[in-house]
DSSP file (Angstrom, degrees, kcal/mol; ACC not computed):
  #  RESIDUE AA STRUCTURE BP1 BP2  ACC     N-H-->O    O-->H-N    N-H-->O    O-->H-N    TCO  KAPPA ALPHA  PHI   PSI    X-CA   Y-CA   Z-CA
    1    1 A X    >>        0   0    0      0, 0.0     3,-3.4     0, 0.0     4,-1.4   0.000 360.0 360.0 360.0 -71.1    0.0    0.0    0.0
    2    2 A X  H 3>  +     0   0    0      1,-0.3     4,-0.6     2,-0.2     5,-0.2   0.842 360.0  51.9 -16.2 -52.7    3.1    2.6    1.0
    3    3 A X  H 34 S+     0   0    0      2,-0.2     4,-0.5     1,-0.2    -1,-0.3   0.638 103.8  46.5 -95.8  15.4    4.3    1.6   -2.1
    4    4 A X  H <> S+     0   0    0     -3,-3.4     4,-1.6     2,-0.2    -2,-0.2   0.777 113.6  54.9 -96.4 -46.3    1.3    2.3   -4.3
    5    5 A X  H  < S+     0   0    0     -4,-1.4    -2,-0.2     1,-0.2    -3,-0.2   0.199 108.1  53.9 -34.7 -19.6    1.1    5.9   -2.3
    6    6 A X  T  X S+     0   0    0     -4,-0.6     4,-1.4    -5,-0.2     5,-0.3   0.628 107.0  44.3-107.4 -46.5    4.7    6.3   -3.4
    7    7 A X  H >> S+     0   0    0     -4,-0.5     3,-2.5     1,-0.2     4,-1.2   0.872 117.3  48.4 -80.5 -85.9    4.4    5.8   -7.2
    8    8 A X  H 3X S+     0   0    0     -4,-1.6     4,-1.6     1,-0.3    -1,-0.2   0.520 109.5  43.6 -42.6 -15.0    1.5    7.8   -7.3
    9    9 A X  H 3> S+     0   0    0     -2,-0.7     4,-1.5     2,-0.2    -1,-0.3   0.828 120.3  47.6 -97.2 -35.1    2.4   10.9   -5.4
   10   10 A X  H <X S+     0   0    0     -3,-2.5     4,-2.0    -4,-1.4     5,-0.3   0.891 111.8  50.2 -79.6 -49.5    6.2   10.6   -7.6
   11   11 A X  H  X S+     0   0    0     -4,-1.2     4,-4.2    -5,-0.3     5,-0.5   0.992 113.6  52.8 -44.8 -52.8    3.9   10.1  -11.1
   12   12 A X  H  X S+     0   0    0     -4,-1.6     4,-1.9    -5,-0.3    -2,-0.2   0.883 106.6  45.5 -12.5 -69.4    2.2   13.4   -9.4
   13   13 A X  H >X S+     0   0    0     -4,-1.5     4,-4.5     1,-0.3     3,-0.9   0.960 113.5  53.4 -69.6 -55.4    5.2   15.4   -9.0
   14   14 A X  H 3X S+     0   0    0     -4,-2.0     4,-1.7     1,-0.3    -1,-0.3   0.840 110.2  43.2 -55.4 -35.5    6.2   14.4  -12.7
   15   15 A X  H 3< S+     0   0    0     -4,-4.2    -1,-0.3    -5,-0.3    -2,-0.2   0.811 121.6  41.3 -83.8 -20.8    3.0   15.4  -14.5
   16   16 A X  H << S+     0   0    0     -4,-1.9    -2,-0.2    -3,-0.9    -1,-0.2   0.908 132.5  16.8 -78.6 -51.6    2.8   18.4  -12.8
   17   17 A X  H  <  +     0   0    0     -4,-4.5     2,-1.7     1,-0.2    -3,-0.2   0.274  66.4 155.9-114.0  23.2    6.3   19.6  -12.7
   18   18 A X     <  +     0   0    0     -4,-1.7     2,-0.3    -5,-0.3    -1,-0.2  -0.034  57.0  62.1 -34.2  -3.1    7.5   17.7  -15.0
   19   19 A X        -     0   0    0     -2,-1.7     2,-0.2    -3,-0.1   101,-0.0  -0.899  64.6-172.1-136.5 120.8   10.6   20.4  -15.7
   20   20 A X        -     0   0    0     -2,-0.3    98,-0.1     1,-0.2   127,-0.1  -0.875  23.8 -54.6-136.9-170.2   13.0   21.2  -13.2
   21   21 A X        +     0   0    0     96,-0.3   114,-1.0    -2,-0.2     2,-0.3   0.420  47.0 144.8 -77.6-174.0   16.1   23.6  -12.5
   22   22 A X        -     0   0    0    112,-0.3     2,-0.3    95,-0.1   112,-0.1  -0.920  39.2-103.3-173.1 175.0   19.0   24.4  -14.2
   23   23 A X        +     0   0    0     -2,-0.3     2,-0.3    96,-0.1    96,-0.1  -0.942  49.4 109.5-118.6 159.3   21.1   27.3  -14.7
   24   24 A X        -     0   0    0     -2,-0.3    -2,-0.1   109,-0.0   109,-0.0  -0.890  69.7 -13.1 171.5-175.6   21.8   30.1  -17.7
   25   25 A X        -     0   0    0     -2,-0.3     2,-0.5     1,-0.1    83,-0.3   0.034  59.6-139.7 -47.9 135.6   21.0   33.6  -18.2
   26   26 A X        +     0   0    0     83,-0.1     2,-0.4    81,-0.1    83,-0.3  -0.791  24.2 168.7-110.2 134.9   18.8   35.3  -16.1
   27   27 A X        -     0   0    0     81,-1.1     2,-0.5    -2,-0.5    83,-0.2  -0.934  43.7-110.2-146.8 159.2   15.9   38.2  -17.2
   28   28 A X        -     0   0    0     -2,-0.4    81,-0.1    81,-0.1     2,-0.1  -0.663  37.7-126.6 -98.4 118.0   13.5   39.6  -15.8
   29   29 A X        +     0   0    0     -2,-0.5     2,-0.2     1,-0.0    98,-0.1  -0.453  36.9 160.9 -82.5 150.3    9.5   38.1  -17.6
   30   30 A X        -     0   0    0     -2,-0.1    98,-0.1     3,-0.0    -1,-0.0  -0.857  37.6-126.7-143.5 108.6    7.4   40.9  -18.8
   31   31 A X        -     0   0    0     -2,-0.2    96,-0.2     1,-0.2     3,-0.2  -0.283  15.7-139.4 -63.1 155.8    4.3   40.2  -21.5
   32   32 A X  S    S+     0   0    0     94,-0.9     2,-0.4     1,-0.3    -1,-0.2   0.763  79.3  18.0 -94.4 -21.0    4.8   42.3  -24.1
   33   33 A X  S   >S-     0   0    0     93,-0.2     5,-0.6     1,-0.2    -1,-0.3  -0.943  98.0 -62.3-161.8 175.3    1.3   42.7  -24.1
   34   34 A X  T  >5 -     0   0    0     -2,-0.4     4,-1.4    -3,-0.2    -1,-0.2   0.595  32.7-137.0  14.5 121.2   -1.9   42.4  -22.3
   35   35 A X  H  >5S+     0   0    0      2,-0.1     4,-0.9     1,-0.1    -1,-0.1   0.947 112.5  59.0 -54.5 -33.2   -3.1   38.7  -21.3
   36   36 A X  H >>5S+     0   0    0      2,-0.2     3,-2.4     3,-0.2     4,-1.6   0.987 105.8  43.4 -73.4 -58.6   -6.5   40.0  -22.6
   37   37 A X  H >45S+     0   0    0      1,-0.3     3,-2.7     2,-0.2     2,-0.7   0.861 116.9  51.3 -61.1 -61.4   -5.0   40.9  -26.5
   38   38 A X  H >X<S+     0   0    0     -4,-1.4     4,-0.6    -5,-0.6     3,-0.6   0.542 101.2  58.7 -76.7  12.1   -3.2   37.4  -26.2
   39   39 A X  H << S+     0   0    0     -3,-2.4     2,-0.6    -4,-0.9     3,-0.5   0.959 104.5  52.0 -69.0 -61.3   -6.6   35.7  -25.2
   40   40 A X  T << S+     0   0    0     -3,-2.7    -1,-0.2    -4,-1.6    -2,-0.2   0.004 119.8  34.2-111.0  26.8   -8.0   37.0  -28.7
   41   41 A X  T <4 S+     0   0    0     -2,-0.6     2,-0.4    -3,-0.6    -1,-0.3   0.218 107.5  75.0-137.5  -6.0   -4.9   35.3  -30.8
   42   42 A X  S  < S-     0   0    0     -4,-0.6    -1,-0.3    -3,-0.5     2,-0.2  -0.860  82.0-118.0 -83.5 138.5   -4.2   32.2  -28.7
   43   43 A X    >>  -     0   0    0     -2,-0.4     4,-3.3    -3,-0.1     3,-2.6  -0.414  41.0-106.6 -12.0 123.5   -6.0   29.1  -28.6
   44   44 A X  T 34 S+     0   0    0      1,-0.3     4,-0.3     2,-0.2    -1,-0.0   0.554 123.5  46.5 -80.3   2.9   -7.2   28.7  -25.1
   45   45 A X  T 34 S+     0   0    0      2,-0.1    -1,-0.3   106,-0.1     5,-0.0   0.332 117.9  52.0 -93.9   7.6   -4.4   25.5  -24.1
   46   46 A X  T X>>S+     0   0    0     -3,-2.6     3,-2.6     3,-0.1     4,-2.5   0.695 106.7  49.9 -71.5 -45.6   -1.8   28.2  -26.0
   47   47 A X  I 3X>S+     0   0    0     -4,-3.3     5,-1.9     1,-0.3     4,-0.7   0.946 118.0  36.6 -76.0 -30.2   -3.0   30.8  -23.7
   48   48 A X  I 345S+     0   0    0     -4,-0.3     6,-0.6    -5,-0.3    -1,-0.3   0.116 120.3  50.1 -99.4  40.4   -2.5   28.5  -20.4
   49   49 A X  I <45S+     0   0    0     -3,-2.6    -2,-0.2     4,-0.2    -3,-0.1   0.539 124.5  22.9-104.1 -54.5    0.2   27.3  -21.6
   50   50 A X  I ><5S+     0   0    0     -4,-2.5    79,-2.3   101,-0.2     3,-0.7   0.973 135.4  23.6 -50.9 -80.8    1.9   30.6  -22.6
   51   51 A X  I 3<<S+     0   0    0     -4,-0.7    -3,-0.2    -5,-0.5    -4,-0.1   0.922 124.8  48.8 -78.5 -24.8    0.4   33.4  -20.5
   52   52 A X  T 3 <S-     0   0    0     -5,-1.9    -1,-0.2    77,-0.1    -2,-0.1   0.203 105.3-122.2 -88.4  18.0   -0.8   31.2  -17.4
   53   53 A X    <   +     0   0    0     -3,-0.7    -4,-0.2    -6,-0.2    -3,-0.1   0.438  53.5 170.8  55.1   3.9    2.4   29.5  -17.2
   54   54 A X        -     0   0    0     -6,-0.6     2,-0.3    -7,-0.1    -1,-0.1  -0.165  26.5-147.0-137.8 114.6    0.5   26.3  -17.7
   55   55 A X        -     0   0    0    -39,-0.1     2,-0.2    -2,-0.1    -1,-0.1  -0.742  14.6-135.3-107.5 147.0    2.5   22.7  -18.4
   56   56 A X        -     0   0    0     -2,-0.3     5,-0.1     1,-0.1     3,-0.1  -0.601  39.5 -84.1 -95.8 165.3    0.7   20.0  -20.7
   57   57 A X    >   -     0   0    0      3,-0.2     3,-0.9    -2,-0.2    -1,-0.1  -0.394  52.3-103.4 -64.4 146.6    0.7   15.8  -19.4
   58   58 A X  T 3  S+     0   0    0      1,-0.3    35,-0.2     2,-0.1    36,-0.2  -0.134 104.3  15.0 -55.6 145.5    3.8   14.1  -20.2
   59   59 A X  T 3  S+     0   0    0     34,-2.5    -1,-0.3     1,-0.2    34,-0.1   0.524 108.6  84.1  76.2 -26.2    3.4   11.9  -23.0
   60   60 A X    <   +     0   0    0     -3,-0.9     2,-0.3    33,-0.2    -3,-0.2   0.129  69.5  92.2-132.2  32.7   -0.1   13.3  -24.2
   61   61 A X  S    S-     0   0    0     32,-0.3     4,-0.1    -5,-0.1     3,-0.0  -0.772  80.5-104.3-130.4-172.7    0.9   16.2  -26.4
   62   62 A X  S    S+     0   0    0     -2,-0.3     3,-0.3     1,-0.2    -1,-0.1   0.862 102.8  37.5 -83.6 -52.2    1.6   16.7  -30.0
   63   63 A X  S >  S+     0   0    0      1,-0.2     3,-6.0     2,-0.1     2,-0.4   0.754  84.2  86.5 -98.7 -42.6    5.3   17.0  -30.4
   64   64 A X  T 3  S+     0   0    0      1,-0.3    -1,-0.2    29,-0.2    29,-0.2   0.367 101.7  37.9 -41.3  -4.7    7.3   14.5  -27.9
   65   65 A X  T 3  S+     0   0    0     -2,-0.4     2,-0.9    -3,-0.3    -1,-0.3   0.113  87.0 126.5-138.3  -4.9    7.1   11.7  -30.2
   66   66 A X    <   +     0   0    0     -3,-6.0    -3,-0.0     1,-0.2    -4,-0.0  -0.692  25.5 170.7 -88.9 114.0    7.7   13.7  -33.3
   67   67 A X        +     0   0    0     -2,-0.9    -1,-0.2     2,-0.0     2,-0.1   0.222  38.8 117.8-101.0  -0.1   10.5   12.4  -35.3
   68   68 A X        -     0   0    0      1,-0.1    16,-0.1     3,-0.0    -2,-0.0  -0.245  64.8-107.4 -42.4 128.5    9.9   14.6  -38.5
   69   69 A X        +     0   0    0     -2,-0.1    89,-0.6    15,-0.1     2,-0.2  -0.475  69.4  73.2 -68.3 149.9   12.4   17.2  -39.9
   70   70 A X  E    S-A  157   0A   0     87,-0.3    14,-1.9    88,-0.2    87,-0.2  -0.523  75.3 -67.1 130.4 179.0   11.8   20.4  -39.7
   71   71 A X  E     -AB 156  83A   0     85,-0.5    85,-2.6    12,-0.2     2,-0.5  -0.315  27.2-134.2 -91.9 163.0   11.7   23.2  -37.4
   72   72 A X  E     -AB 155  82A   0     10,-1.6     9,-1.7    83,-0.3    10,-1.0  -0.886  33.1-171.0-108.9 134.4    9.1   24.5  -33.8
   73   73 A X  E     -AB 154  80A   0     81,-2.4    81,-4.3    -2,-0.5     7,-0.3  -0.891  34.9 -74.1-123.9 160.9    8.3   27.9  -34.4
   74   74 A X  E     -A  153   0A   0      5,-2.7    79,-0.2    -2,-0.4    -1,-0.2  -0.016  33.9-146.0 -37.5 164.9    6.6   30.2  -31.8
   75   75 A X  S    S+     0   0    0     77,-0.5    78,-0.2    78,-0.1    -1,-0.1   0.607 103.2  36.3-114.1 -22.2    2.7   29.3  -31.5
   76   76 A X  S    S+     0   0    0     76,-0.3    77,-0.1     3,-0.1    -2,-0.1   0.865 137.7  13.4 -92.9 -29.5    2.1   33.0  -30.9
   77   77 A X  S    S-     0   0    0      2,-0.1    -3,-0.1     0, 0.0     3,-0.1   0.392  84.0-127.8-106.6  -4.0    4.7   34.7  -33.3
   78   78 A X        +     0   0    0      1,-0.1     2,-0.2    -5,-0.1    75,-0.0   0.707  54.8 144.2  63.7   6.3    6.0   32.2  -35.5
   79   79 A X        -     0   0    0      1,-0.1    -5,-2.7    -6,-0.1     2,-1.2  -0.608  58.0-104.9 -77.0 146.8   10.0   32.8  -34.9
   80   80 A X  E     +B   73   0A   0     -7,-0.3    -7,-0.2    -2,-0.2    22,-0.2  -0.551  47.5 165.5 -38.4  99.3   11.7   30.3  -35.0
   81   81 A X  E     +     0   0A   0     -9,-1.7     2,-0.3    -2,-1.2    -8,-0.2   0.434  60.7   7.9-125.0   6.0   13.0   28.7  -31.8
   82   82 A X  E     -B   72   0A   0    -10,-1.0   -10,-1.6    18,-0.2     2,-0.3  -0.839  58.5-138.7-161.2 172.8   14.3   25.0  -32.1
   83   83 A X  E >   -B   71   0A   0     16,-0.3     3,-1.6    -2,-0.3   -12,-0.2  -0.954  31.9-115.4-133.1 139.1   15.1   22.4  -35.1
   84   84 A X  G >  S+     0   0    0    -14,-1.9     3,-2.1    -2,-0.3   -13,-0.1   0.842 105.6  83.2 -41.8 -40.0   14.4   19.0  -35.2
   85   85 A X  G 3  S+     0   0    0      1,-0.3    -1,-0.2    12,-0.0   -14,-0.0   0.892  99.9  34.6 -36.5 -44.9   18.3   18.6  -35.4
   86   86 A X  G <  S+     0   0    0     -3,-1.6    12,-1.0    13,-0.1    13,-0.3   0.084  85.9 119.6-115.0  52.3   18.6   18.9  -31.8
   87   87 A X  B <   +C   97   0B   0     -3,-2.1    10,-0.3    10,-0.2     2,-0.2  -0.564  41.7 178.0 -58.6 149.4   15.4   17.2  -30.7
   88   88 A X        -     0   0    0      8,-1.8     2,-0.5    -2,-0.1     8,-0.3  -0.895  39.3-102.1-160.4 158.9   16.4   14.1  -28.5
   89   89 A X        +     0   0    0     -2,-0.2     6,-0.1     1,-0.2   -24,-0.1  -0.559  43.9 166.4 -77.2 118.6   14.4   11.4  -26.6
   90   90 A X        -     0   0    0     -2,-0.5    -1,-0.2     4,-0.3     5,-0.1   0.643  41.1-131.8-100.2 -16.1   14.7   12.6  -23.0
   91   91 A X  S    S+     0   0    0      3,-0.2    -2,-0.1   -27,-0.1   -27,-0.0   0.876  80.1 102.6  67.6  34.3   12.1   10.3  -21.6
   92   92 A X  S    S-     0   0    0      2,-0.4   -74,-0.1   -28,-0.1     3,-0.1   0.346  93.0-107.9-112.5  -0.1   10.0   12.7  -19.7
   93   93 A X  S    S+     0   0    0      1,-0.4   -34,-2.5   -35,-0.2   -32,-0.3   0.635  86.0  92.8  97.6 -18.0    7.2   13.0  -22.3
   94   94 A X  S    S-     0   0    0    -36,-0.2    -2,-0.4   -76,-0.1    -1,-0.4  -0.703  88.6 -89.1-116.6-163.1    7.7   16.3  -23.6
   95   95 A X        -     0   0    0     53,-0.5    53,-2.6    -2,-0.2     2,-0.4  -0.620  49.4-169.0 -88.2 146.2    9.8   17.7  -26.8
   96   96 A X  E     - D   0 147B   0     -8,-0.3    -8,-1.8    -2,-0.3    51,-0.3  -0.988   5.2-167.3-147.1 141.1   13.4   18.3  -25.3
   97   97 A X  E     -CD  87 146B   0     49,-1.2    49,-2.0    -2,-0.4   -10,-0.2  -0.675  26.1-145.9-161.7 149.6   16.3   20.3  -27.3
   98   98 A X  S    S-     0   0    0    -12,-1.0    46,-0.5    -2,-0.3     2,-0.3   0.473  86.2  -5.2-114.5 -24.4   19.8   20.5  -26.6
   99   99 A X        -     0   0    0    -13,-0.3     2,-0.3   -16,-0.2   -16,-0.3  -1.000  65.8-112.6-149.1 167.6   19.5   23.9  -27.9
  100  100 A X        -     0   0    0     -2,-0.3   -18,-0.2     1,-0.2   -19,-0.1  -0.806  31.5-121.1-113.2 177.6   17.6   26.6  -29.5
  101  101 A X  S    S+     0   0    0     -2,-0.3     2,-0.3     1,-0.2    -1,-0.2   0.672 104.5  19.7 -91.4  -2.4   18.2   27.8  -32.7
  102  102 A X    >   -     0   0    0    -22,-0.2     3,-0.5   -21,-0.1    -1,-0.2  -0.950  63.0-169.2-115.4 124.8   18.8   31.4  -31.8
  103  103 A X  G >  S+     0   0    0     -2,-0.3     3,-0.7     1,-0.2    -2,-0.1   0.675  96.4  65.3 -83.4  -9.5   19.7   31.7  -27.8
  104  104 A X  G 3  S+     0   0    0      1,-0.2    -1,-0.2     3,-0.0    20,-0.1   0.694  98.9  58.2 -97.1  -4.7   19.2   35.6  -28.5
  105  105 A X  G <  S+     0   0    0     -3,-0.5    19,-1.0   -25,-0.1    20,-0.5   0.598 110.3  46.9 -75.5  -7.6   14.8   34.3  -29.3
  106  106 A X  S <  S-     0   0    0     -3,-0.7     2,-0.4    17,-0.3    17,-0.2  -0.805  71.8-166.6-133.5 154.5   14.6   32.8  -25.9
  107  107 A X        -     0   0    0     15,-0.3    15,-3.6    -2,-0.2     2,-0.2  -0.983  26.6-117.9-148.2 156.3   15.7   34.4  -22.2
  108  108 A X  E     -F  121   0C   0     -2,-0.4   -81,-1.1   -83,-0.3     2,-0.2  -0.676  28.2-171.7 -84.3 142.4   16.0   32.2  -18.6
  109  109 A X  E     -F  120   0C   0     11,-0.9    11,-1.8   -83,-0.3   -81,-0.1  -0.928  24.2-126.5-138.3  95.3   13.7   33.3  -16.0
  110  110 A X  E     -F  119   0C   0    -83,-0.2     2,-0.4    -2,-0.2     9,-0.2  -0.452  26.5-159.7 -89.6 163.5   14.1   31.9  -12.6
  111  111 A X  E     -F  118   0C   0      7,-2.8     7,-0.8     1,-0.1    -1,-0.1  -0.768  22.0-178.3-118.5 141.0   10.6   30.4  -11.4
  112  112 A X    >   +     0   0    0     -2,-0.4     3,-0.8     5,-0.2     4,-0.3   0.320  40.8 137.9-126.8  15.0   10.1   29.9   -7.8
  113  113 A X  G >   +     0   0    0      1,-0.2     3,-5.0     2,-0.1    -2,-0.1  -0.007  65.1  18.9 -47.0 165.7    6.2   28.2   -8.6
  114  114 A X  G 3  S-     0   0    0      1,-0.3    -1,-0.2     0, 0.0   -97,-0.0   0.707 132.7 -68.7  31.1  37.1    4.6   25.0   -6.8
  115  115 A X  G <  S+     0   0    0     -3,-0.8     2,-0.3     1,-0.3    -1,-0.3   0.816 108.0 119.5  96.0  15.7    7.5   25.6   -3.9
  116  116 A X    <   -     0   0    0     -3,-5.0     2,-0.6    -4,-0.3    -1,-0.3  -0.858  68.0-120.9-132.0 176.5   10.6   24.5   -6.5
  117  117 A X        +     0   0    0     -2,-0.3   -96,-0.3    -5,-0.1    -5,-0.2  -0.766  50.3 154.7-108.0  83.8   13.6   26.2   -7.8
  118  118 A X  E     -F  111   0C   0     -7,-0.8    -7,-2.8    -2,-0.6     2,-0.5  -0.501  38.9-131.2-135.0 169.0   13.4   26.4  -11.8
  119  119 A X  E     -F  110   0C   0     14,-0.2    14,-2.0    -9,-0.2    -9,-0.2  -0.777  25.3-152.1-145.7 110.5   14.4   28.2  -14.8
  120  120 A X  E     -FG 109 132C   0    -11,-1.8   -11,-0.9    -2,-0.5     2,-0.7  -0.309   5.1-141.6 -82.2 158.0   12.1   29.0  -17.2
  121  121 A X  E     +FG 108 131C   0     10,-2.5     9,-1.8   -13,-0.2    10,-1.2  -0.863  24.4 176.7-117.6 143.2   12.4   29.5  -20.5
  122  122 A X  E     - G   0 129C   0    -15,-3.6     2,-0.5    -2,-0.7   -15,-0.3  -0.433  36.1-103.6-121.0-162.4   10.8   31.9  -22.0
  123  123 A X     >  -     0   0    0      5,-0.9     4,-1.7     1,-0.2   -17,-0.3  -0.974  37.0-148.2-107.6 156.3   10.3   33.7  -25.9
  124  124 A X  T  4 S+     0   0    0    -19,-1.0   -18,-0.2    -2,-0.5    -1,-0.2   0.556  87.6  50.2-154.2 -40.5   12.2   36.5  -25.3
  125  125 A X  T  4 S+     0   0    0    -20,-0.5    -1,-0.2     3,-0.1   -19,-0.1   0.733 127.3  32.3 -71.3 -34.9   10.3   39.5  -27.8
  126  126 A X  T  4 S-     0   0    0      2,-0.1   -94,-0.9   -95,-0.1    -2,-0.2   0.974  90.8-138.9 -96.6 -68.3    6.7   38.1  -25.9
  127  127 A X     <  +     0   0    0     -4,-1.7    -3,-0.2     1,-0.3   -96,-0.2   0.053  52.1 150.8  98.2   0.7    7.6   37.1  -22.5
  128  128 A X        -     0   0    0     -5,-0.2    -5,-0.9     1,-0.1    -1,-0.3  -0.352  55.3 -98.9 -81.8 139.4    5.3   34.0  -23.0
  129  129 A X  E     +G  122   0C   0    -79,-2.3    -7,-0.2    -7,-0.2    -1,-0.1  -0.153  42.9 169.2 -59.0 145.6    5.8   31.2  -21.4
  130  130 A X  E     -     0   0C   0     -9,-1.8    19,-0.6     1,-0.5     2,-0.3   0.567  57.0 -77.7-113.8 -67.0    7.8   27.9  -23.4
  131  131 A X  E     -G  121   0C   0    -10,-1.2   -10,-2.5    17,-0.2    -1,-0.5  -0.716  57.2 -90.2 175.8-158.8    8.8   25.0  -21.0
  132  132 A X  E     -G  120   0C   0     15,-0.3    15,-1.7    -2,-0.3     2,-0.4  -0.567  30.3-121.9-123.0 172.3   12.1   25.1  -18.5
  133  133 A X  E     -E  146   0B   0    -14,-2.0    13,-0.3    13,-0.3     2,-0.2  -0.955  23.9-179.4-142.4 139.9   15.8   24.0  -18.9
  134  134 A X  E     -E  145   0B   0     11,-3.1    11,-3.5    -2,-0.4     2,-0.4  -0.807  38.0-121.0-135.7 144.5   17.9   21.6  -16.9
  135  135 A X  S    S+     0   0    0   -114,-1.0     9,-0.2    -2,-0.2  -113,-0.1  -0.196  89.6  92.1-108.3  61.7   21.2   20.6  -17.0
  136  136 A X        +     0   0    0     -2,-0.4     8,-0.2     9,-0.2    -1,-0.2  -0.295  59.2 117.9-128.3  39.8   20.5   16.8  -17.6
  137  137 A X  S    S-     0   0    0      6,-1.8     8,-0.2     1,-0.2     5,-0.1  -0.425  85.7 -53.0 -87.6-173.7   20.5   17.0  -21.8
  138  138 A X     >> -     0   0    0      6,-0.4     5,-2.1     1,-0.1     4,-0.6  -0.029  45.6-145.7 -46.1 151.9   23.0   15.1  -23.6
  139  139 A X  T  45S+     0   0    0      3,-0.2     3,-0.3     1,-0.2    -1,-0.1   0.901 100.6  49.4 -99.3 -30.9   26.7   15.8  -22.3
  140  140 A X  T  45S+     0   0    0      1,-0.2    -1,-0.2     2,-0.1    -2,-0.1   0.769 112.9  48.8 -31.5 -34.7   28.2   15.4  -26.0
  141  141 A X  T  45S-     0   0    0      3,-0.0    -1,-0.2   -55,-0.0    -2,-0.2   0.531 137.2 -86.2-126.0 -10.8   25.6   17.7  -27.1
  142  142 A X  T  <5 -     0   0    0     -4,-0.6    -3,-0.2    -3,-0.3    -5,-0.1   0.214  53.7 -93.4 146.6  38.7   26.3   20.3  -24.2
  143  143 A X  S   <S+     0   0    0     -5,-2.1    -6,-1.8     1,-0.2     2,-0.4   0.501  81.8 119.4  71.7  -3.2   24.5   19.3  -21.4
  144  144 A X        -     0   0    0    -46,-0.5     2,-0.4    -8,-0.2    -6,-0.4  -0.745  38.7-163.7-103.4 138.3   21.2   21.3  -21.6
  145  145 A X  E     - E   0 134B   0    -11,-3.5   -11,-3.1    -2,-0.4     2,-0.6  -0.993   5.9-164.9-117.5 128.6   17.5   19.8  -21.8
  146  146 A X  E     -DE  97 133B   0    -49,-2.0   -49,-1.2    -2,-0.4     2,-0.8  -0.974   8.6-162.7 -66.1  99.7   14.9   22.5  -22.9
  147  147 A X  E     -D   96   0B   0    -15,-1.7   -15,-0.3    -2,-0.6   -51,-0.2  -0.712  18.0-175.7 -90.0  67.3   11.9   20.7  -22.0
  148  148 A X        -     0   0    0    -53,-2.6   -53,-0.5    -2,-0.8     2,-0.3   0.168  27.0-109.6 -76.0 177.8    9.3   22.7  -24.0
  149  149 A X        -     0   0    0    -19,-0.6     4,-0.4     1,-0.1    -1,-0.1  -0.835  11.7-148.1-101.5 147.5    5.4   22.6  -24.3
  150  150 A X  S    S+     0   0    0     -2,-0.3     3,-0.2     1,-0.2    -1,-0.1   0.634 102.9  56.9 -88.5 -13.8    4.0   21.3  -27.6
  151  151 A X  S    S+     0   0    0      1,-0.2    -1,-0.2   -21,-0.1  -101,-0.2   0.851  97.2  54.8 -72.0 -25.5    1.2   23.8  -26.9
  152  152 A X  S    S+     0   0    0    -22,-0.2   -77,-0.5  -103,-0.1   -76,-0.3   0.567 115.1  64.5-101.6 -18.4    3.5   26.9  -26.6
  153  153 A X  E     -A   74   0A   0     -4,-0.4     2,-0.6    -3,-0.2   -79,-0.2  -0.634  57.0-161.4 -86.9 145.0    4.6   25.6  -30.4
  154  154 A X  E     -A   73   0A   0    -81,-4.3   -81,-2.4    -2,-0.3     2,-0.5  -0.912  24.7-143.5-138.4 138.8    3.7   25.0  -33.8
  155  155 A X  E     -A   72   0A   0     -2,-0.6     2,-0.5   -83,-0.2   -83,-0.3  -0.850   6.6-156.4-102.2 144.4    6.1   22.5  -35.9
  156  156 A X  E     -A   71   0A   0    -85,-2.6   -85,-0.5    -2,-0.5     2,-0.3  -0.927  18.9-129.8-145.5 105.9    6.6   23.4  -39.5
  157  157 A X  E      A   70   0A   0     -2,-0.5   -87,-0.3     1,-0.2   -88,-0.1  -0.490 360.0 360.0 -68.3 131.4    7.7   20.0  -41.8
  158  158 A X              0   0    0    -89,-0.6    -1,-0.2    -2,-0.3   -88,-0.2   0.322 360.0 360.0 -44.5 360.0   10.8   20.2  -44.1
């Protein structure tokens, strides 16, 4: 029973917080505008993914599994912010990048939410929320996992 109480409550922690800390540059988030205008161009899981900070279930979103070429572009702007070149299986369930494809499209944000110590990543012209980064990626590949939302994305096939 204890140990039935133990996998769930550790499944918990993973669907919830499925992202944890890491270090890299730190900035300060600011939307660039309203939550109300980005209600009337988001999709309403973009908009709690994006403005409400809002993380989708491991495993049960669009992109984690996608082995296609091409690039993830913003879901609210369309820049470009990772390539299927450094996509890799992290085995948490979301889409995870070793980098993005401009660091100067993205900025680190530390998150102190749900009582943990994280660093979000955010799009860096919006302020809108993406996913986190950790420093448990490949170590060839330089050691970072971006652990993004497929919701906060749209993937555009070569």
């Amino acid at each position: 029973m204890k140990r039935s109480i133990l996998v769930i409550a550790i499944l918990f922690v993973v669907t919830a917080f499925g992202c944890q800390n890491s270090s890299g540059q730190i900035a300060k988030k600011k939307l660039s505008k309203p939550a109300e205008e980005w209600k009337k161009t988001l999709t309403p899981h973009q908009y709690h993914i994006m403005v409400e900070s809002g993380t989708e279930p491991p495993y049960k979103n669009d992109y984690w599994n996608n082995h296609q070429k091409g690039v993830y572009v913003s879901a609210a702007t369309g820049e470009v912010l990772f390539s299927s070149d450094d996509k890799f299986d992290s085995g948490t369930g979301w889409p995870s990048f070793v980098k993005p494809v401009d660091s100067k499209k993205v900025a680190i944000v530390h998150d102190d939410s749900y009582g943990m110590s994280r660093d979000e990543v955010i799009e860096k012209s919006t302020g809108l929320h993406l996913g986190h980064v950790f420093d448990d990626g490949p170590a060839d590949r330089g050691g970072k996992r971006y652990c993004m939302n497929s919701g906060a994305l749209k993937f555009i096939k070569k």
